[in-house]
Structures are given as C-alpha cells and as structure tokens.
N, C-alpha and C positions, 0 to 999 in steps of 0.2 A: 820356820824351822831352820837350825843353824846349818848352816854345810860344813862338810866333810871333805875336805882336796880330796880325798880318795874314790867321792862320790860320783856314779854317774852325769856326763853330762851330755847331751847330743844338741849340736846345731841341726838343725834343717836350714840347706842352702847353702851351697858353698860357694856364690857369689861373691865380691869385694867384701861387704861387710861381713858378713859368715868367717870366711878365713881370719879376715881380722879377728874377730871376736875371740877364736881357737888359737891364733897368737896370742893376746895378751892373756888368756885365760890360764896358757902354758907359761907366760913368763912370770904369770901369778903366782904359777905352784900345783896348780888343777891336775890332775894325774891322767883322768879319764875323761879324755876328750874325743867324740869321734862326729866327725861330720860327714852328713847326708846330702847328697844331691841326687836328683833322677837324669842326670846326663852320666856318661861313660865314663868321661875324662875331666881333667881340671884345666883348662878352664872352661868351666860350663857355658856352652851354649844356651841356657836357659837364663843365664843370669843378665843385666841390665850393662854391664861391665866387659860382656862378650864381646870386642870392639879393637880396633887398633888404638884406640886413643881418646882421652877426653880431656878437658880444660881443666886445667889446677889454677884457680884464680881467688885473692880475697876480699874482692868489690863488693860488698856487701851494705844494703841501707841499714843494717840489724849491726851494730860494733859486737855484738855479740859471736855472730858468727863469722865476723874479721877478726876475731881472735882465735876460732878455732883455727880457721882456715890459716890462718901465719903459723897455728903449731904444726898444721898438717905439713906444709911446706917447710916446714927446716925439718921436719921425719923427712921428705922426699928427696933432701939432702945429704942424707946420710948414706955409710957405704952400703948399707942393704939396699936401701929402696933407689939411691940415686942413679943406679942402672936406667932404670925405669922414667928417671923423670927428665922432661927435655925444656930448660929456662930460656927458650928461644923470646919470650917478651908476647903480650896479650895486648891486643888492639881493639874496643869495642868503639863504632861506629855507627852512624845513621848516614842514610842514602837522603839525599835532596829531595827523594820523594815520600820520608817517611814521616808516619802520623805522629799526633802531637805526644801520645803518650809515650813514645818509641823514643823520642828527643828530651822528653822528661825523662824518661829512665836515666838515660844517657847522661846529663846533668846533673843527674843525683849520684852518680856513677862514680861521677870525677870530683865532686865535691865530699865525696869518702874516703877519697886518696891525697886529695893533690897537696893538701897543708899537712895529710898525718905522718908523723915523724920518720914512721918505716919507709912507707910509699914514694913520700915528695920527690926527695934524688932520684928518683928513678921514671914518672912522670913527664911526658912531655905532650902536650896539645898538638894536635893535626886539625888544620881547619881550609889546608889548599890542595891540591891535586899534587902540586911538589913536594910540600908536606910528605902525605900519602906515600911517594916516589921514594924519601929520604929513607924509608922504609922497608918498601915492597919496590925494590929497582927492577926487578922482574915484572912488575904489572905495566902493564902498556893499554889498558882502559882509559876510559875516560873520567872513571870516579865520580859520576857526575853529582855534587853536592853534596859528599862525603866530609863527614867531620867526626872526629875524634880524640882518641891520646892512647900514645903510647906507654905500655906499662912494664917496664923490663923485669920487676920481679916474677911474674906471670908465667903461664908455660903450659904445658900439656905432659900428661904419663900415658904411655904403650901400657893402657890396663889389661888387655888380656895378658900379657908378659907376667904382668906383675902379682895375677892372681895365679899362673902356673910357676912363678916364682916364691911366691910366699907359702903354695903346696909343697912343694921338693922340701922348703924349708923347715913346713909341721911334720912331714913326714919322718926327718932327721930327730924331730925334738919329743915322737913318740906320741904326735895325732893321730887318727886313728878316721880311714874316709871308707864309708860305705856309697858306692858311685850306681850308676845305670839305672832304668826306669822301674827294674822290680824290688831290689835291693835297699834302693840309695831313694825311692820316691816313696814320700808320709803320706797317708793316705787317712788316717783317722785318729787323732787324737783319746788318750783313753783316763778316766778321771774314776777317781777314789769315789765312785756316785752313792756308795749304800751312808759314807759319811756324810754329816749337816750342811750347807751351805758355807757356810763359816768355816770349815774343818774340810771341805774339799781341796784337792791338788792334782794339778795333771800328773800321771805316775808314768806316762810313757806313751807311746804311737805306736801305731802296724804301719808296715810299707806292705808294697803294693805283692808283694810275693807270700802276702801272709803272714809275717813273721811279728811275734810282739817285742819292743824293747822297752825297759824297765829303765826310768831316768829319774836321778833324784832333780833335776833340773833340766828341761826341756826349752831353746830357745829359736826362734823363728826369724829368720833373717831370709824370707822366700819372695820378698821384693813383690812384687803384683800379682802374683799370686797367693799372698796371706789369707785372701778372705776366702780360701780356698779350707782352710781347716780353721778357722777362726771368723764365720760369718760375721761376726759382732764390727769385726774392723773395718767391715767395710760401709760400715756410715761413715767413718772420717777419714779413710784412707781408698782409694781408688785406681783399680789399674789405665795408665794413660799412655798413649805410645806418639812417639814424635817420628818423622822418614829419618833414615841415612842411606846415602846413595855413597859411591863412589866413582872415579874415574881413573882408568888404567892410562898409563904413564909409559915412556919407553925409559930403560935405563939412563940416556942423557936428558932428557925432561926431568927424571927426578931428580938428579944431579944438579939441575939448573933450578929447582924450587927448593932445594935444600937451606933451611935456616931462615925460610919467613917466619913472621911474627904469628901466631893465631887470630886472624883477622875473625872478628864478630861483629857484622850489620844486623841489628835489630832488628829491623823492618825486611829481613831478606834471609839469612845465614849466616855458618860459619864453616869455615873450613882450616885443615892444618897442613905442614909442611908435609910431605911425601912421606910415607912409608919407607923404607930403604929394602926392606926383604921382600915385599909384595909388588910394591911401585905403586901402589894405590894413593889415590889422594881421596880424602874423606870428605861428603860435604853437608851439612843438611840443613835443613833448613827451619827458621824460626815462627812460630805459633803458639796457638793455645793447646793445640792437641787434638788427639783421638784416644773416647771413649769405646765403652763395649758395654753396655748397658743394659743387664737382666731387666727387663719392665715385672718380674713375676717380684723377683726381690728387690729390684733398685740399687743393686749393687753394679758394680763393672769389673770382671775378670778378663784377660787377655783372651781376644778370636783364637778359635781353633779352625783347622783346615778342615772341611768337609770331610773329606778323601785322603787316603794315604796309606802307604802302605808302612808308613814307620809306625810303631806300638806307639811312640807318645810324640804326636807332628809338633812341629813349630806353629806359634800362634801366626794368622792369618792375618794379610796377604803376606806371599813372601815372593819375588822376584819384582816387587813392584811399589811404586810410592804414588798418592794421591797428584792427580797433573795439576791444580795447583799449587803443591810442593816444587816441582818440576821445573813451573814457571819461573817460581820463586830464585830456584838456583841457576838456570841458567840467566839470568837477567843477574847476579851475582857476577857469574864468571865475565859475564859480556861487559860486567862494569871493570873487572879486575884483570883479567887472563881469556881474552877474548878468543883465543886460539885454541880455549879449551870447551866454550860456548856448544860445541855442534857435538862435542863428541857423545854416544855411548855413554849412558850410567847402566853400572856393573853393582852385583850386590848389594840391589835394594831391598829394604825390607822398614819394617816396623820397631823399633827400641820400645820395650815396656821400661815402665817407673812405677811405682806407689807413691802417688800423689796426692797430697794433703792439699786442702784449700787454701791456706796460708804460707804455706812450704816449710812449714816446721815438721821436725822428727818427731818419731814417739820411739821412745825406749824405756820402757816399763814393764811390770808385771800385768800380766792379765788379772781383770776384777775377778775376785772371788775363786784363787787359784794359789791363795796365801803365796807364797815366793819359788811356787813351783813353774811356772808357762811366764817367761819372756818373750815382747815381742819388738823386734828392732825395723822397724820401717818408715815409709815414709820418706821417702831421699829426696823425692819431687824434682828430679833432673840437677840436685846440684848437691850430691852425695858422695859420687865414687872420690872428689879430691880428699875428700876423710877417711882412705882408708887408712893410711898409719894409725891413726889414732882411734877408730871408732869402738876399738874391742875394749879400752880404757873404762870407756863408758859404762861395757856390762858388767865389769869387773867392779866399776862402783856402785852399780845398781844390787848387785850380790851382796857385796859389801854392806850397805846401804841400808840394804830388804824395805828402801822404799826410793822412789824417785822424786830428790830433792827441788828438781828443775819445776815450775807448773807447766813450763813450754812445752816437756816433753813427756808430761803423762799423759795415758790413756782418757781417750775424750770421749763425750758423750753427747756431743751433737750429731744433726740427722741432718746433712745437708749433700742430697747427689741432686742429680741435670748435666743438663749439658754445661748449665755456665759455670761447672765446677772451675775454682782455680781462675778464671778470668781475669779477676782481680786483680792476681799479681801483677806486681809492674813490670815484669821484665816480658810479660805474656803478653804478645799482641796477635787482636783476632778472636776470634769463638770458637770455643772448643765443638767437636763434630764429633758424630758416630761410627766407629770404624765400621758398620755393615755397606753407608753409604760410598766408603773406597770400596769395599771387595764388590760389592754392586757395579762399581764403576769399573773394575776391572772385568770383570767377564764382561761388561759390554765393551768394551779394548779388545778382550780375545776373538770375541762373537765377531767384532768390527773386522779382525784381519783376514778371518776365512772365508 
C-alpha cells in the first residue's frame, strides 16, 4: 500500500535506533511521527543504549559493514552528533594468556585496517609493554603479553547523551513521544484478521493503559524485547545480556585518566576514559553471553525481578554481575591500572541486546503484513555505532516496500541453545543462562547473612 507523509506512523522504542529512525523519517518529510517507550524519560532505561558510553569502531571482517560503519563516523563528526562523540583512538588487544580464537580474531582485526586506504595512517602495531606505555602512560601494570594496535580513527559516544540529545531535537522538528509504563508500553499488536492472509496488515497496537492507536505503519525498534509482541522473531533473534560494572573515581583520578585510548582485550574486557560528570570509569567484560531461555517456547526474553515494587522492574539481576565476569575485570585492571584492582564495582547490572547468530541485522517487513509491521533489530552488541544513520535504512525499506539486502531480511531459521552466537569470532567462551547468575546471586546474599 503506497504511503501517505501525512500517514500515521508509531515507533515502539525509543532506544538509539528508534529515535534514529523518527529522525530520518522527519528529514524525509513524515508528518506523523510519534514514538513509544514504557520508561518515563528519554533516555530510556530500558533501552541497550542506556550507558555512558560505547565503542564507535570500523574493524570489521564483513567490508560491508566497514563501510557502514565509516559513514556512521563522519555523521559522529558532525556539529549535531560530534558533541557526543570522543576520537580519543581504539586499541583491541589479547593478554598473553589468551586462546587461540581470541589472537585470531585479533589478526583478522588488523589485517582489515592496516593496508585499507582510510585506516593505514592511522594504525600503529603494539607488541611490547613500552609499546602499550606509548599509549596508556597512565598504566603502571605489567601488561603481561599484551599485543595489539592502535587505531586513531576509533573512539567512543556518551550514548545516553546522545539519545536525550537527538529527543530535545524530534521534539523541536515536531515528533511526537508517548513515554511511561502505561502510555508509552505496546502491549498487543492489532491486525486487519477478518481480511485473507495476503490482504492482512498490522493497523495499530494497544498500550498497556488500554488505549487503541490506529497506524498506517507500525515499527519496532524494542531491542530484546521484540519477541515480546512478535513471537516469530524469536527463532533468529534472541535476548542476550553481557555485565557492565563500573568504578567510582575521585575528581583527580579522573583527571589523570582523561584521554586514554579505548583499550579492548579479548580474552578479558574493555574499558573507557572517565566519565567527567559522574567520575565513573566503565568496564565490562568480554564473552559469549547470557541467555534467558523459555524451555515452554524456546525463545529468550530479558529476566524479570521477582519482587518489586516498581510496575515495570528492570530485567534481573541488577546490583550485580556473574563472579566470573568479576574475575575477568579485575585481572584486567591488575594487568593495566592496578591501583584500581581492589576497588568497589558500582552499578552493576546486565546490558540486553537482540542477538542474531551471525550478527547481522534484520530490517524488514514482517511476513505476511504487506508493508504494514517493520521490524528493526538484531544489533547483536555492535549497533549503537549506527545510530546516525540507522533511520536511512527505514526510510528505504518504505521507500523500497521490500528489503533489497538478503542479509537483512526476515529469516526463517529455528536455531536457539545455549551455543547461540558462539560462533562469532569476536565471542570467546559459551554462552550461559542468566537463571544460573541470579541463582548465584542469592547464594552471595544467603552467604553474607
């Protein structure tokens, strides 16, 4: 059915991708745009993006998506978004004690950049603990069998900024946000059912306060929780959550960590330069994941807290990260910043993703919903550096009324487990159950009383 700029159109989610989407849909010409979140405020707490910071990098073994990833970054350049983005250079690294697949990655890494024409000047190999020093003159570790390269075009964005930046900004250009758990959260998808299969379309959703809205195009940008109103997607797309911890800082510490590189060990974590408004340094660490695994459906939607007294909790656990992860990062800091080894981790918690098994996106139509139900997910831990550009995407998918890409159409394989995602090269370790962390955590609580 052709569209109409004047036609309805509602995002659900107003995470990184969602606002994008309501941006470019607005620089399209879209009249009626309103986006739905079940958090309060922008920027949502519920979104993947909720964070001080993530890596803007375009290392990629796929050229395909080192070209997206170079358009995202010269958007992050620019006066809107370059607020937000910090070129302090991207260092991925293995520890002397990591596995083989971890030192391949690593190798495939640098032979993505080091000769391509963008990258090369910018490139430089680290293969000694001086090396390392030349870099990070603040690390007083031992680095013990650290090897990598440094990559200056690389960097990090203060994404929660940037998504309460890019809202102030739909708000001026006459988007339209429906926010809070009764309001602003879809709760049932509603479809033209007395029409044929073929001649079917989603017409609109109810949020959770009752209320019906009427959309000539309805799209879902709800990150790991999609298979929450679109059970279908979650044969190939799955909610997975990684730790983020952090550690508090005093005003001259983060002063004195101001303007390291994004260091990335493989086989351990990553962390970034200080906060300046918080003092937080952020760190977390790398793996295959945590699942959440319906065995009735075989799908994985984000843990919920047992208990709460809030109407809609944060997914489970929250003040806490798996003590493997733990190990992970302090054996980090003790290689790099050993004086920070002992301290306190503050605001830990779980980051959900929608997770594909091969880390491809899906941005397409829902089957059998003619060009009415978009569904934009699937970020699989390395999506938020697209947000300048991801809203493009839906704009030509509209445009389009089909998804030219095959990478990024809707799939129909059936593949969940634990060893979801495994595969990927950058994933080192077996993905786990998040029931076995909350388990492990009440026996922590049980332990201390």
């Amino acid at each position: 059915m052709a569209t109409n700029r004047s036609d309805p159109i509602a995002i659900l989610g107003g995470g990184a991708w969602g606002l994008s989407t309501a941006s470019h849909l607005i620089d399209a010409g879209y009249e009626d745009v309103t986006v739905f979140d079940q958090a309060s405020e922008i920027p949502s707490r519920y979104s993947a993006a909720y964070d001080l910071n993530k890596i803007v990098r375009a290392e990629y073994e796929d050229e395909f998506y080192t070209g997206l990833a170079l358009e995202a970054i010269n958007e992050w350049k620019t006066p809107f978004w370059g607020p937000y983005f910090h070129q302090v250079g991207y260092v991925p690294a293995t520890s002397g004690a990591a596995p083989e697949k971890a030192v391949h990655h690593l190798q495939k890494a640098l032979l993505s950049v080091k000769d391509h024409p963008i990258f090369a000047p910018g490139i430089t190999p680290l293969n000694t603990r001086n090396e390392f020093k030349s870099r990070f003159w603040q690390f007083t570790g031992p680095m013990t069998g650290f090897k990598g390269y440094f990559n200056r075009l690389a960097g990090y964005a203060h994404s929660s900024n940037a998504m309460k930046g890019l809202c102030l900004h739909l708000g001026s250009r006459g988007a339209k946000f429906a926010l809070g758990p009764e309001r602003g959260k879809a709760v049932e998808l509603l479809y033209n059912t007395e029409k044929p299969v073929s001649s079917r379309r989603c017409v609109g959703f109810k949020t959770a306060d009752g209320r019906t809205h009427n959309t000539h195009h309805t799209i879902l940008c709800l990150g790991a929780n999609a298979a929450t109103l679109i059970p279908a997607i979650g044969n190939f797309v799955v909610a997975k959550s990684w730790s983020v911890a952090h550690v508090q800082l005093t005003e001259s510490e983060c002063d004195y960590l101001r303007g390291i590189p994004v260091l990335n060990v493989r086989d351990l974590g990553f962390f970034f330069e200080p906060d300046p408004a918080t003092k937080l340094l952020k760190i977390c660490p790398l793996g295959a994941g945590f699942v959440n695994t319906d065995k009735r459906l075989g799908t994985s939607l984000p843990s919920q807290l047992e208990s709460s007294s809030d109407s809609d909790p944060l997914p489970a656990p929250q003040d806490y990260i798996p003590a493997s992860d733990e190990i992970k990062l302090r054996r980090l800091l003790r290689e790099t910043l050993p004086w920070l080894a002992d301290r306190p981790f503050v605001d830990q918690r779980m980051c959900w993703f929608a997770d594909t098994a091969d880390s491809e996106y899906c941005v397409d139509f829902v089957p059998d919903t003619d060009d009415s139900l978009v569904v934009l997910s699937g970020d699989s831990g390395h999506g938020f550096k697209m947000m300048p550009i991801v809203g493009q995407w839906v704009v030509k998918l509209l445009e389009d009324r089909k998804q030219i890409l095959p990478r990024w159409r809707w799939k129909t394989i059936e593949k969940t487990g634990k060893d979801w995602g495994d595969e990927v090269s950058w994933r080192i370790g077996s993905t786990r159950e998040i029931g076995e962390v909350i388990q492990e955590q009440k026996r922590m609580i049980k332990a201390r009383l």
